[in-house]
Backbone as CSV, one residue per row, in Angstrom:
resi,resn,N_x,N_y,N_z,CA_x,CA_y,CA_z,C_x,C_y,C_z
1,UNK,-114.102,-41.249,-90.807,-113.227,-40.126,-90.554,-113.498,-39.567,-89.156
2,UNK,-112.388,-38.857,-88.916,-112.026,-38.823,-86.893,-111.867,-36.896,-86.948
3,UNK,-113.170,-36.313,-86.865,-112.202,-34.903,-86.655,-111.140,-34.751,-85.648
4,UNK,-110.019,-33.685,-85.997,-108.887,-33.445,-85.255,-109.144,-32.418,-83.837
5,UNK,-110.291,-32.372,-83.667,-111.105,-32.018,-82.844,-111.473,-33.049,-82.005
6,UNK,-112.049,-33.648,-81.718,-111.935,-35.152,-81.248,-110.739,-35.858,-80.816
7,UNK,-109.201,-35.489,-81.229,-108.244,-36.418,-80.808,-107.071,-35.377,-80.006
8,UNK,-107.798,-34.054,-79.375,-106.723,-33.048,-78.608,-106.747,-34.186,-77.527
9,UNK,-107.101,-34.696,-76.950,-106.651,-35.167,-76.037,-105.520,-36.688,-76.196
10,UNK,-105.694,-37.532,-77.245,-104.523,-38.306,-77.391,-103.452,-37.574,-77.910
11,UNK,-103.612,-36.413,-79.081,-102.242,-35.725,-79.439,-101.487,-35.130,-77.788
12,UNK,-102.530,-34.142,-77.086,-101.721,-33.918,-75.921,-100.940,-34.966,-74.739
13,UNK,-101.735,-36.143,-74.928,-101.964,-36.566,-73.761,-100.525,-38.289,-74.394
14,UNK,-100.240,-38.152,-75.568,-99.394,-38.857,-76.311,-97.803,-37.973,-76.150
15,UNK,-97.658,-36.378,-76.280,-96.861,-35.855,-76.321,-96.035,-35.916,-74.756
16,UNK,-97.367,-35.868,-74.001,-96.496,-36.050,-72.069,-96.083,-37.255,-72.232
17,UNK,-96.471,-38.253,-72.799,-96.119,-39.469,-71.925,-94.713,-39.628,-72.980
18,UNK,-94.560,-39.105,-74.399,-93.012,-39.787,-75.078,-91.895,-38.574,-74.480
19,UNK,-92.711,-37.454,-73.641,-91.544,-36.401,-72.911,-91.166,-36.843,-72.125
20,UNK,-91.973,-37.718,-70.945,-91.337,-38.234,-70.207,-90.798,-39.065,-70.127
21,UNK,-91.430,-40.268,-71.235,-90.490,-41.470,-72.033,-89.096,-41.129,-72.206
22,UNK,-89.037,-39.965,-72.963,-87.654,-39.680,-73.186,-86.464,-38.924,-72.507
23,UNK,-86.992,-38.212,-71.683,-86.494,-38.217,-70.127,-85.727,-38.954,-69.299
24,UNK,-86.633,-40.031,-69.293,-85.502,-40.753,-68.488,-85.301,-42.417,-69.175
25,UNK,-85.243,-42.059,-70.634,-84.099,-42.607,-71.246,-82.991,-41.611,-71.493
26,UNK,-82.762,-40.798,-71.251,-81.742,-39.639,-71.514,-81.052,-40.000,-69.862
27,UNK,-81.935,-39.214,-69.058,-81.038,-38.721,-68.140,-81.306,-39.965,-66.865
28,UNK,-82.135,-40.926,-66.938,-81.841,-42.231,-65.864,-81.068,-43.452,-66.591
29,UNK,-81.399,-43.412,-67.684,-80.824,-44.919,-68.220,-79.333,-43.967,-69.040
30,UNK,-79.190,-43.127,-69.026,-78.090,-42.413,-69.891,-77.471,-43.666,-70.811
31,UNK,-78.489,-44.070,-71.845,-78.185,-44.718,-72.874,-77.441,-44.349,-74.225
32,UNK,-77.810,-42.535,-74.299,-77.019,-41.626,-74.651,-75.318,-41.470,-74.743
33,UNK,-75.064,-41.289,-73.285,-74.299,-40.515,-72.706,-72.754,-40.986,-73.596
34,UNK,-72.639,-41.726,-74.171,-71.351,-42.061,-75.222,-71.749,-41.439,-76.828
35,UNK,-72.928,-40.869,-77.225,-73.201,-40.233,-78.376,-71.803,-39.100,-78.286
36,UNK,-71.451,-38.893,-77.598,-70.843,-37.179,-78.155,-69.005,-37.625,-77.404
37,UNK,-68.398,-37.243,-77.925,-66.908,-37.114,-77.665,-66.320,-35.669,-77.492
38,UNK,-65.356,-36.021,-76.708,-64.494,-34.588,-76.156,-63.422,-34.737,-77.032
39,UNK,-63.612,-33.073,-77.795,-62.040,-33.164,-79.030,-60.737,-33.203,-77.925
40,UNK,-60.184,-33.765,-78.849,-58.840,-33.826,-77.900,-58.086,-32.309,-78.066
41,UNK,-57.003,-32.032,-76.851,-56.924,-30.454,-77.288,-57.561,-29.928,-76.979
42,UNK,-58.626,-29.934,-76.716,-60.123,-29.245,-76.022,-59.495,-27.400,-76.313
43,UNK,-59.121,-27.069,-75.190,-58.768,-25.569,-74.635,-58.404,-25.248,-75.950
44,UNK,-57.326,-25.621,-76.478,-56.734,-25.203,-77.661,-57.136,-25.170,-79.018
45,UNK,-58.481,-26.066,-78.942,-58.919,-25.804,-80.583,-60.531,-24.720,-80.354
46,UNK,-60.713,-24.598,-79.102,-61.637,-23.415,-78.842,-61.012,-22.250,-78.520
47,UNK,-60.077,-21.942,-77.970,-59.284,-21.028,-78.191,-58.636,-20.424,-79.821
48,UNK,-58.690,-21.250,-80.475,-58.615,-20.958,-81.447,-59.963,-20.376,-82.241
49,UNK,-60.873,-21.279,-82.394,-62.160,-20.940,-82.717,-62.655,-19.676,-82.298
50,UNK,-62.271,-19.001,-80.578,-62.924,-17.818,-80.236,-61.776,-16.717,-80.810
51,UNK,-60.763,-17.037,-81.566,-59.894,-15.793,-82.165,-60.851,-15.691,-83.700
52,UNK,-61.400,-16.440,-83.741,-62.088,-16.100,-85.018,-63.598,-15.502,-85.031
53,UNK,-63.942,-15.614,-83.512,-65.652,-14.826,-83.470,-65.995,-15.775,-84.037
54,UNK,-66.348,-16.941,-84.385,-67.131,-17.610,-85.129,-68.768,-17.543,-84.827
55,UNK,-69.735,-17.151,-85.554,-71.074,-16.546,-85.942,-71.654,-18.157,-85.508
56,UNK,-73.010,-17.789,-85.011,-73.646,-19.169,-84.928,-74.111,-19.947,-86.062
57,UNK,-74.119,-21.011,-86.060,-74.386,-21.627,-87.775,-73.589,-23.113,-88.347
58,UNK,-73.950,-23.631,-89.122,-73.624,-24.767,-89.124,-72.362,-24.825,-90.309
59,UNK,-71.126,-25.274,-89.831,-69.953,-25.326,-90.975,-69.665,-26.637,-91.298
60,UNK,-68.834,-26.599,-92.667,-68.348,-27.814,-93.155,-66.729,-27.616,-93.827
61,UNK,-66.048,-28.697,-93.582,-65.005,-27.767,-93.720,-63.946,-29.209,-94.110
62,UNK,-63.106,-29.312,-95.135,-62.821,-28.200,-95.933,-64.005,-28.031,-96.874
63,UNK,-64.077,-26.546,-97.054,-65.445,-25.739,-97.489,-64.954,-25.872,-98.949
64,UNK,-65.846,-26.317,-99.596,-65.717,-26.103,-101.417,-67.045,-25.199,-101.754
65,UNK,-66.747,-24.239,-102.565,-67.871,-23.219,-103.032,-68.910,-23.515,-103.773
66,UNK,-68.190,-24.503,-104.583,-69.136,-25.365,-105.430,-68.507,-26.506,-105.912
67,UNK,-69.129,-27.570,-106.942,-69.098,-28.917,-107.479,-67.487,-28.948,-107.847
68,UNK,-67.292,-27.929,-108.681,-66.131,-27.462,-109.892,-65.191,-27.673,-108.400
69,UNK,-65.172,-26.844,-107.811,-64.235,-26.219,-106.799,-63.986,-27.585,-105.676
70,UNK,-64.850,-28.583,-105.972,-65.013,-29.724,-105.070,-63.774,-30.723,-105.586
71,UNK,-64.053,-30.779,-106.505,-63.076,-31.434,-107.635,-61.986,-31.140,-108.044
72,UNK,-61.427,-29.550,-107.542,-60.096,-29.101,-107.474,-59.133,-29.926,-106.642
73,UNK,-57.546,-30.298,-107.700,-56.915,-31.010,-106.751,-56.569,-30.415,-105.759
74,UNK,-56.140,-29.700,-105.406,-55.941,-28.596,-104.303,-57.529,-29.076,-103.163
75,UNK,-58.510,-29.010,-103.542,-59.803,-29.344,-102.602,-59.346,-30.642,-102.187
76,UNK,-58.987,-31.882,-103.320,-59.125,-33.096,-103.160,-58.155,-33.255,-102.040
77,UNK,-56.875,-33.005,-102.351,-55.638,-32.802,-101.432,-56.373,-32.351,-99.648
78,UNK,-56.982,-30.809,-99.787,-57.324,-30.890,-98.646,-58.549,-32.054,-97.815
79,UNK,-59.475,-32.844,-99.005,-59.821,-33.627,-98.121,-58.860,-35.062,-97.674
80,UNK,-58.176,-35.174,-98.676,-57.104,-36.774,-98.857,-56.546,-36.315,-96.907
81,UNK,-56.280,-34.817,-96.434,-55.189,-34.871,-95.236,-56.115,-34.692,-93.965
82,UNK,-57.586,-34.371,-94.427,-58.410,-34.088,-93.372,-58.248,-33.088,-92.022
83,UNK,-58.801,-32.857,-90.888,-60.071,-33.580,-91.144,-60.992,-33.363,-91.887
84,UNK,-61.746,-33.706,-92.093,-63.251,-33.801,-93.061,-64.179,-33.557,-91.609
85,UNK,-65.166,-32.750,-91.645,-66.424,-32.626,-90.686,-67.507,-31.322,-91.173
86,UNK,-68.395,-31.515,-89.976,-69.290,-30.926,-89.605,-69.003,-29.991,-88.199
87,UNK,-69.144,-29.437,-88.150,-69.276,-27.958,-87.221,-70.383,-27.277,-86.589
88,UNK,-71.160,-27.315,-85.556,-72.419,-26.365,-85.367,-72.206,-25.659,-84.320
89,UNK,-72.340,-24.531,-84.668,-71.752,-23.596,-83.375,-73.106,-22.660,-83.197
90,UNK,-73.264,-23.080,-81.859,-74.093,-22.665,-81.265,-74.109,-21.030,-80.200
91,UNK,-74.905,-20.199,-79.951,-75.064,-19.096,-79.236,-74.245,-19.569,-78.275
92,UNK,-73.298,-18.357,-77.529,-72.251,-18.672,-76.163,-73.046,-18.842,-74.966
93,UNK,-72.902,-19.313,-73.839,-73.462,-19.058,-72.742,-73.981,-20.799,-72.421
94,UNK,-74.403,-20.821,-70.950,-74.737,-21.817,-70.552,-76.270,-22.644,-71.387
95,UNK,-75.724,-23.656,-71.808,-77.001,-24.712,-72.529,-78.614,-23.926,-71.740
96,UNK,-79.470,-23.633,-72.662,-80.798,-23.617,-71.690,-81.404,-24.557,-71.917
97,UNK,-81.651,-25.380,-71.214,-82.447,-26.734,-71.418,-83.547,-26.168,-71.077
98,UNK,-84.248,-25.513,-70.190,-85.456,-25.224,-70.823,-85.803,-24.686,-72.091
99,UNK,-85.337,-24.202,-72.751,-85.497,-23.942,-73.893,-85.583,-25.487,-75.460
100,UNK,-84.560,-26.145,-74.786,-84.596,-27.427,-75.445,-85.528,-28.298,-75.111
101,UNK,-85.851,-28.123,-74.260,-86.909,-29.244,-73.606,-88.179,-28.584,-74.156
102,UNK,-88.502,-27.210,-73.900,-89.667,-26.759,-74.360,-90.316,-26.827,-75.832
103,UNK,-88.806,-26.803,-77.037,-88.732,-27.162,-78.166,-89.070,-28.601,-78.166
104,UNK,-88.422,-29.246,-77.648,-88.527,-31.196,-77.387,-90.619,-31.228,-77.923
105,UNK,-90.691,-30.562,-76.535,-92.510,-30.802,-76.506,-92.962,-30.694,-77.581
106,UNK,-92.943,-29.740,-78.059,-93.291,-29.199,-79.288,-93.232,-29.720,-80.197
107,UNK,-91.933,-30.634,-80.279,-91.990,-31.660,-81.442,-92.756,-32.639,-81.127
108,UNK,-93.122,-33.036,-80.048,-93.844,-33.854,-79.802,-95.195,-34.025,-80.213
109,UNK,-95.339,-32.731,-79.431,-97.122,-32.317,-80.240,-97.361,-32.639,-81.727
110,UNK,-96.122,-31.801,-82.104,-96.550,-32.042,-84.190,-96.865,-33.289,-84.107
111,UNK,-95.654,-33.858,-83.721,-96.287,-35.307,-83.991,-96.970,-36.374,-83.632
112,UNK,-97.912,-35.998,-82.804,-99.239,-36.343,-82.123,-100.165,-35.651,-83.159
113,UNK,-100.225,-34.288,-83.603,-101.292,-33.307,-84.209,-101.092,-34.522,-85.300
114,UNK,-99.724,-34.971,-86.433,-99.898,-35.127,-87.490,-100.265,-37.024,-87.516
115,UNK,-99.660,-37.268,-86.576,-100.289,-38.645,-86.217,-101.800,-39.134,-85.937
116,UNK,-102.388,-38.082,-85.420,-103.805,-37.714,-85.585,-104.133,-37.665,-86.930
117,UNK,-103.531,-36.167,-87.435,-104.674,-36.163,-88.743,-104.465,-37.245,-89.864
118,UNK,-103.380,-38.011,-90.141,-103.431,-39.344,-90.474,-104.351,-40.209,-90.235
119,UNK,-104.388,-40.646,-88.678,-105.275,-42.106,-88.276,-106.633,-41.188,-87.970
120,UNK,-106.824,-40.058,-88.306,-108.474,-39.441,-88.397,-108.951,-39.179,-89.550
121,UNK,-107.982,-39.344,-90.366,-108.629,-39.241,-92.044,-108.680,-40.803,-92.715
122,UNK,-108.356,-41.526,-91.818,-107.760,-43.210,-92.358,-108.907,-44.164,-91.659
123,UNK,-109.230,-43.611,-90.446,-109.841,-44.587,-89.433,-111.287,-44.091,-89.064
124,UNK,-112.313,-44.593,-88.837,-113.566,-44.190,-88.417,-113.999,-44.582,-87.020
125,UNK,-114.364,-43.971,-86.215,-114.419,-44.265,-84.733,-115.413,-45.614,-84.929
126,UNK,-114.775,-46.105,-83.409,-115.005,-47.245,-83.581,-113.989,-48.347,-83.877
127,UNK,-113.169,-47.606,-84.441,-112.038,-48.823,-85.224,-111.774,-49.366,-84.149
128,UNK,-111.074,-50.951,-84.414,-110.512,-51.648,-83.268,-109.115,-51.379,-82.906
129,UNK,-108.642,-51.341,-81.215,-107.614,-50.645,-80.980,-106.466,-51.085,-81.508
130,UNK,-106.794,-52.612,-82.518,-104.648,-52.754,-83.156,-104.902,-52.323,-84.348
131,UNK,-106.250,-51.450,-85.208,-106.120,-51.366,-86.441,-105.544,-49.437,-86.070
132,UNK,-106.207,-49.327,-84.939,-105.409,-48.014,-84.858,-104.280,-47.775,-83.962
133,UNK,-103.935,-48.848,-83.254,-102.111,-48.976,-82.653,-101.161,-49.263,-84.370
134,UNK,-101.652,-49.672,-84.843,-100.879,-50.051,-86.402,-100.406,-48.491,-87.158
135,UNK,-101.737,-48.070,-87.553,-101.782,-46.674,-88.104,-101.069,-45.685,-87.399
136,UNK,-101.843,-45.002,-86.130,-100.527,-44.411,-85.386,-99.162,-44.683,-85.058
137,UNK,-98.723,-45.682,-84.761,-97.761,-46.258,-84.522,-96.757,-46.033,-86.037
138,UNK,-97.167,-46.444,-86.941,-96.489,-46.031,-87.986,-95.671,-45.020,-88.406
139,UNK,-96.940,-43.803,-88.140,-96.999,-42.131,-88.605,-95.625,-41.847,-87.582
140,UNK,-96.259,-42.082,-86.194,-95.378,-41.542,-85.249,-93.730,-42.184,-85.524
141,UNK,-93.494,-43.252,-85.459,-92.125,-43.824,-85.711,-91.579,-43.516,-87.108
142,UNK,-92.554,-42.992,-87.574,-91.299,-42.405,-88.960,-90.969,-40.766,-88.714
143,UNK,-91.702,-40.031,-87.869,-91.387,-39.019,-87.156,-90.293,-38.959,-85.573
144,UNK,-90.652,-39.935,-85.477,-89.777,-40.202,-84.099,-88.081,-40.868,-84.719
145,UNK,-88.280,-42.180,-85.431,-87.424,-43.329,-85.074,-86.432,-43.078,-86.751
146,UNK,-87.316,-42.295,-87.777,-86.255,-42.236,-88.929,-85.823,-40.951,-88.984
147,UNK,-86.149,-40.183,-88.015,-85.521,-38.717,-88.332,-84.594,-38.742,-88.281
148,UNK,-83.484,-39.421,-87.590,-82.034,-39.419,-87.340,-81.268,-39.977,-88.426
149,UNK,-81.839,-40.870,-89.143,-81.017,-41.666,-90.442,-80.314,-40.570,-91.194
150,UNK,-81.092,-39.938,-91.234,-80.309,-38.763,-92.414,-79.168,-38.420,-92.115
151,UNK,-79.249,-38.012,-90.522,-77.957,-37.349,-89.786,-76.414,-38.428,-90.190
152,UNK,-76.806,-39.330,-90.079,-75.382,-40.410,-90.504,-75.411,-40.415,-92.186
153,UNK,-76.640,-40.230,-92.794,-76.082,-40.396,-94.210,-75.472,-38.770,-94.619
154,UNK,-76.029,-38.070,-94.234,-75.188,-36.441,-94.582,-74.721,-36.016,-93.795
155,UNK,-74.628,-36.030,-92.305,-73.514,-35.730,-91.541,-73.006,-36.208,-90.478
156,UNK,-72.281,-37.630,-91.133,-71.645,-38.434,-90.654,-71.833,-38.736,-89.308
157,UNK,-72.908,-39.159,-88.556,-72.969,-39.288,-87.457,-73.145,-40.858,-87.345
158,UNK,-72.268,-41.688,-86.291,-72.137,-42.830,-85.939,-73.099,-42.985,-86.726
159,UNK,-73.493,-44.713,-87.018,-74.525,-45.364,-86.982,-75.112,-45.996,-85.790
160,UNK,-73.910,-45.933,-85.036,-74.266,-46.475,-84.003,-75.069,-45.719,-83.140
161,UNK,-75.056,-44.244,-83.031,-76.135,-42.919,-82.423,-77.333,-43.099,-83.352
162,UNK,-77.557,-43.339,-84.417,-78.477,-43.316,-85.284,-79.313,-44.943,-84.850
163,UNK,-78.627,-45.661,-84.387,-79.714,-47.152,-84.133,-80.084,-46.708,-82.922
164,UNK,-79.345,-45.721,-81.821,-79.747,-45.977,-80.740,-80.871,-45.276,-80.610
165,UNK,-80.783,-43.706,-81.589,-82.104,-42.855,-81.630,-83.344,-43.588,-82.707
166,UNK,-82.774,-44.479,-83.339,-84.159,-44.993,-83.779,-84.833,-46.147,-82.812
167,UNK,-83.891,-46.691,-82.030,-84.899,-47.545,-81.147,-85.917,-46.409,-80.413
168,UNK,-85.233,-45.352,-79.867,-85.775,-44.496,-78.969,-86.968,-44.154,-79.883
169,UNK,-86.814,-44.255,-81.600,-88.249,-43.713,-81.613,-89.178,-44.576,-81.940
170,UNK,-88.733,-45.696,-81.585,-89.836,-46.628,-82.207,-90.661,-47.354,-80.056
171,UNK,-89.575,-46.728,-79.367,-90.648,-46.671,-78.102,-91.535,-45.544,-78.159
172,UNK,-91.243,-43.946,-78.655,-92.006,-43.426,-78.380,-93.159,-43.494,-79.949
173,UNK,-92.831,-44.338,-80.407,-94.191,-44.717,-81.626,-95.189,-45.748,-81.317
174,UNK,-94.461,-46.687,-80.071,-95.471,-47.955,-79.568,-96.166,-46.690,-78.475
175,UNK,-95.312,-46.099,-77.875,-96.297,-44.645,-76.678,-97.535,-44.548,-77.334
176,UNK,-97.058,-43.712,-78.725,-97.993,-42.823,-79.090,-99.408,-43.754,-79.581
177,UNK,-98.886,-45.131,-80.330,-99.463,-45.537,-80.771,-100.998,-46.569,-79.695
178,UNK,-100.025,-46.868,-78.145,-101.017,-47.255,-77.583,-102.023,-46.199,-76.986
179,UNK,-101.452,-44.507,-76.612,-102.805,-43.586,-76.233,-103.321,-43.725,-77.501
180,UNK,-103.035,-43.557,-78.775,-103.844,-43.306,-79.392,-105.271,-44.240,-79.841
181,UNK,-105.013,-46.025,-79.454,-105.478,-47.044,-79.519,-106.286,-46.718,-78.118
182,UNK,-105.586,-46.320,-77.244,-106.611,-46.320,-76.184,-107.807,-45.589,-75.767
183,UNK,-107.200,-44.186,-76.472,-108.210,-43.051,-76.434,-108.849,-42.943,-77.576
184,UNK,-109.238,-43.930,-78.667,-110.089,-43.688,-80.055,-111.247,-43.219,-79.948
185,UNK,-111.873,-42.837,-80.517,-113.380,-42.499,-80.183,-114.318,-43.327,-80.850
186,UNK,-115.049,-44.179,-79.979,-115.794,-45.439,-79.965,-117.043,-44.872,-80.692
């Protein structure tokens, strides 16, 4: 066993390198940059949206109250003519990417901290560096590379955004997984 004391420096030092990993797969390789579409109508269906004040928060629509109410032909009808979606409306004002980015890190860390306390309760220093590129590597890519699956099975997002964010996390799970192989404690 590896105290989590012992591995601040691969959790930190794992979290810079998949921030910057992911950096500039975002914004140099813009491998991204076809994830998101412009509604058609643009002006006119936000213009509409701002006659309603719409509150920040995530909608679904057509909205059924419950199961019963899901199953109303009247519900069914409104999904048979669509559209059918998801909605997230976010605070007005210009994107703060520092704020997203600063959140980004953060996720990062967890999952360096929890990728740690995994391969430090699993592994005893000393281990050899592919029995602990294996272990980390694991933890981290099911934090990194399957978080997105869900998003296409409950809210319909491409599959095709969903393979591209799981490759992305299975680079930053080989990242995490080689500081963490590299920096073990012998």
């Amino acid at each position: 066993m590896v105290p989590l004391t012992e591995l601040w420096l691969p959790i930190v030092l794992s979290a810079v390198i998949v921030f910057i990993a992911s950096s500039i797969i975002h914004m140099v390789l813009l491998i991204h940059k076809s994830d998101y579409k412009r509604l058609p109508n643009e002006e006119k269906l936000l213009e509409a949206m701002r006659s309603e004040t719409l509150p920040t928060g995530l909608y679904h629509f057509p909205h059924a109250a419950s199961m019963k109410e899901c199953g109303s032909p009247e519900m069914v009808e409104k999904f048979k003519k669509g559209p059918v979606g998801l909605l997230t409306v976010m605070p007005s004002g210009a994107p703060t990417m520092g704020k997203f980015l600063g959140l980004w890190f953060v996720y990062c860390l967890l999952v360096g901290f929890f990728t740690a306390y995994l391969a430090g309760r699993t592994l005893a220093p000393g281990t050899h560096y592919l029995a602990v590129f294996r272990v980390a590597g694991t933890a981290a890519f099911m934090s990194y590379g399957l978080a997105s699956f869900v998003d296409s099975v409950w809210k319909g997002q491409p599959w095709s955004n969903t393979i591209k964010h799981m490759i992305d996390g299975l680079i930053y799970g080989l990242l995490t997984a080689g500081t963490f192989g590299w920096l073990w404690p012998r």
